[in-house]
C-alpha beads as a LAMMPS data file, in Angstrom:
LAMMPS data file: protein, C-alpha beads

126 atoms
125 bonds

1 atom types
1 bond types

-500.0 500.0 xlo xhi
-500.0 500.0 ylo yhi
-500.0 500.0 zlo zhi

Masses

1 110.0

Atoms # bond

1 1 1 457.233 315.313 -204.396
2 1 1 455.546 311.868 -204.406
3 1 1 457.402 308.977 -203.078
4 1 1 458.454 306.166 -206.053
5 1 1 455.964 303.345 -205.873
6 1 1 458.263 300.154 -205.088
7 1 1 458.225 297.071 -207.065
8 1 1 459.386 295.034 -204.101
9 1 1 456.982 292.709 -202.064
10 1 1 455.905 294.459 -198.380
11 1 1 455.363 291.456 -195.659
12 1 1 451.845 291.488 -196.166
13 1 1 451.941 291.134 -200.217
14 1 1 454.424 288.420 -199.856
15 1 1 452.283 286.393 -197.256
16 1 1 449.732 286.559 -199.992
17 1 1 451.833 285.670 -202.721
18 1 1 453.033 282.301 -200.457
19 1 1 449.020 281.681 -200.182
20 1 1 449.033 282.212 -204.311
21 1 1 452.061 279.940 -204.639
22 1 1 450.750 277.253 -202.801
23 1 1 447.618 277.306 -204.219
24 1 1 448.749 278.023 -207.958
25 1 1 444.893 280.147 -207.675
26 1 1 442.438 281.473 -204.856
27 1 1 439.754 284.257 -204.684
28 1 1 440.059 286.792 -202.308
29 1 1 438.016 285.467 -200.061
30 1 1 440.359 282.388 -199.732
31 1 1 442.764 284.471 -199.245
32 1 1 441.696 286.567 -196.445
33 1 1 440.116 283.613 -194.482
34 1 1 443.869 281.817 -194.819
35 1 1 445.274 285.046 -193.645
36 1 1 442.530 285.484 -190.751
37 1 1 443.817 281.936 -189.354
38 1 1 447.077 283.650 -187.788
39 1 1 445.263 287.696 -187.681
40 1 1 442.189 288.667 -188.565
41 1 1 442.259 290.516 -192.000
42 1 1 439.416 292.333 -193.391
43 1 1 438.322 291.231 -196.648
44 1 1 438.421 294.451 -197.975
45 1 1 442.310 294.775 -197.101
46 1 1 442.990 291.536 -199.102
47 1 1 441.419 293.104 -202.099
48 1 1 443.070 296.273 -201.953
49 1 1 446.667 294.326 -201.466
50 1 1 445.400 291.722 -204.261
51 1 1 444.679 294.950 -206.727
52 1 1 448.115 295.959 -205.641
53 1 1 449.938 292.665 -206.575
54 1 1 448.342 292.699 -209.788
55 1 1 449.515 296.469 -210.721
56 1 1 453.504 295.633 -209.529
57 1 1 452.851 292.282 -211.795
58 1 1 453.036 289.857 -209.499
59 1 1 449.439 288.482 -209.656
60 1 1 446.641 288.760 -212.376
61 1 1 442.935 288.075 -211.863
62 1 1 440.130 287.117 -213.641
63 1 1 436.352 286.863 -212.636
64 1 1 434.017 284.295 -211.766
65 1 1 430.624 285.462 -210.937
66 1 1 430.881 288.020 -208.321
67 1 1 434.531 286.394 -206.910
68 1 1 438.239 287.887 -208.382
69 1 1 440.253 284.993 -208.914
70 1 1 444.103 285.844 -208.518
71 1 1 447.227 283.491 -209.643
72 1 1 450.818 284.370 -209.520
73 1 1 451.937 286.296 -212.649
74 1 1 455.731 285.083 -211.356
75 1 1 457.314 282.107 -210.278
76 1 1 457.964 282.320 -206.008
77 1 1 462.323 281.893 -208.224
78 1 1 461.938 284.898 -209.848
79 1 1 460.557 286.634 -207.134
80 1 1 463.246 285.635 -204.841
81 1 1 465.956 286.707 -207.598
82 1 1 464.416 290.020 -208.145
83 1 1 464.492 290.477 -203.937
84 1 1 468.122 289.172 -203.580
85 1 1 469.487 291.635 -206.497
86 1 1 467.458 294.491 -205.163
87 1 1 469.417 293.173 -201.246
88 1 1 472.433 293.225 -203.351
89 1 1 472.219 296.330 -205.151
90 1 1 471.261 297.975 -202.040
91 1 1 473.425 297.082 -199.084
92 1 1 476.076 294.837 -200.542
93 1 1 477.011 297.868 -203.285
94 1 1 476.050 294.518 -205.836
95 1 1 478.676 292.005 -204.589
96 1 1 477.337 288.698 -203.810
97 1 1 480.966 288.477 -202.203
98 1 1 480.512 290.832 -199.476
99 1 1 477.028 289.324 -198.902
100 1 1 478.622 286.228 -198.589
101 1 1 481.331 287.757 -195.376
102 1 1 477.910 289.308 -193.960
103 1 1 476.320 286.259 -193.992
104 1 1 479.726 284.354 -192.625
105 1 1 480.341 287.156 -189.828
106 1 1 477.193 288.383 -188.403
107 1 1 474.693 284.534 -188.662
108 1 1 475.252 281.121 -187.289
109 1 1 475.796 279.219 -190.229
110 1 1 476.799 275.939 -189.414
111 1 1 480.101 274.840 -190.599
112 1 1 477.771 271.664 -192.672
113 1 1 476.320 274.606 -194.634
114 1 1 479.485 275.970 -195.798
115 1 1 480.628 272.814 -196.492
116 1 1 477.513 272.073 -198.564
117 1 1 478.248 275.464 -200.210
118 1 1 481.543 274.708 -200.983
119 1 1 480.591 271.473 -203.038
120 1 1 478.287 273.665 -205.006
121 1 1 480.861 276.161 -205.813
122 1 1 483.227 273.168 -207.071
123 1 1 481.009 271.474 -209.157
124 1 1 480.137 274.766 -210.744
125 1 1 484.220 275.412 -211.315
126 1 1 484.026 271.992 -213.296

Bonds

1 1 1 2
2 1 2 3
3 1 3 4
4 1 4 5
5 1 5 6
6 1 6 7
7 1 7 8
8 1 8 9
9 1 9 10
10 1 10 11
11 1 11 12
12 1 12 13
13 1 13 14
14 1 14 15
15 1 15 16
16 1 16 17
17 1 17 18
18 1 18 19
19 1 19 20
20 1 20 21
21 1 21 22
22 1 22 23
23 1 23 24
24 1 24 25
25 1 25 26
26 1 26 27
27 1 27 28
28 1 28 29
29 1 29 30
30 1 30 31
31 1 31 32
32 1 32 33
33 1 33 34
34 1 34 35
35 1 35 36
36 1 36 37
37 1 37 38
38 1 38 39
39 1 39 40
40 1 40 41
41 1 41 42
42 1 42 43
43 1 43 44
44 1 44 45
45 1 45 46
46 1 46 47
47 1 47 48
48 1 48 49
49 1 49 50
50 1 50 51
51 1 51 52
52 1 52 53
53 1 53 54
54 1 54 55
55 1 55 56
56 1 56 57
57 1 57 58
58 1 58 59
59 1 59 60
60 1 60 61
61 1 61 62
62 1 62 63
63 1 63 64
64 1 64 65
65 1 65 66
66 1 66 67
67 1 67 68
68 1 68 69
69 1 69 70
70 1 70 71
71 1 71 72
72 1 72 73
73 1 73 74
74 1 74 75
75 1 75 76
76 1 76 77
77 1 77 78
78 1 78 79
79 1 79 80
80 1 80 81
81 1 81 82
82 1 82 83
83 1 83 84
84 1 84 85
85 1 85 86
86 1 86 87
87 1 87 88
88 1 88 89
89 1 89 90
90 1 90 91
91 1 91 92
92 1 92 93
93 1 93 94
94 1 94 95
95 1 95 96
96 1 96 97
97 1 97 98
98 1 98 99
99 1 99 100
100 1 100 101
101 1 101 102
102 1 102 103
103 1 103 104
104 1 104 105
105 1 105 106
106 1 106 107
107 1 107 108
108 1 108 109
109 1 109 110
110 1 110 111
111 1 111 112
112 1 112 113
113 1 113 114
114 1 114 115
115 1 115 116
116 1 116 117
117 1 117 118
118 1 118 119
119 1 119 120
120 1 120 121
121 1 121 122
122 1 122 123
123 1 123 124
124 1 124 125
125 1 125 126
């Protein structure tokens, strides 16, 4: 039985979306030459994960000359709502509540940044 194709971003796709958020538009050869500043990528790789991108809906293309052009289909927001909801519906049974304890008990949040939390949680009670 074949495995269900996931909508989520892998590390690879999302380093290219950050290059696609950045840039608001880039050609895969932008794309793999940003990417080949930290590891060398092959060109071809960067097309195959652009092609990719665009078939989840994250990117779309269009052509100029010889060069694919991709741009985000989806604001870098919506992608990071889509992620957390998928974290929450996954690990945290969909409670942002017990993510919340996780996040309390097992990182070093400083006590500033529940502080700064808090505020934000009483101006939304208002």
């Amino acid at each position: 039985m074949a495995r269900k194709k996931s909508t989520q971003l892998t590390d690879s796709e999302q380093s290219i979306m950050q290059i696609l958020w950045q840039k608001e538009q880039a050609s895969v050869r932008e794309i793999a030459d940003i990417l080949s500043e930290e590891k060398t990528t092959a060109y071809t790789t960067v097309q195959t994960m652009c092609k990719i991108l665009a078939d989840k809906g994250y990117a779309d293309f269009h052509k100029e000359g010889k060069a694919f052009i991709y741009t985000p289909k989806i604001t870098q927001k919506d992608a990071r709502k889509g992620a957390l909801t998928s974290l929450l519906n996954k690990f945290f049974g969909g409670s942002p509540e017990v993510l919340a304890q996780h996040l309390m008990e097992e990182t070093d949040i400083e006590l500033d940044d529940l502080a700064a939390l808090q505020k934000q949680i009483d101006r939304a009670d208002d």
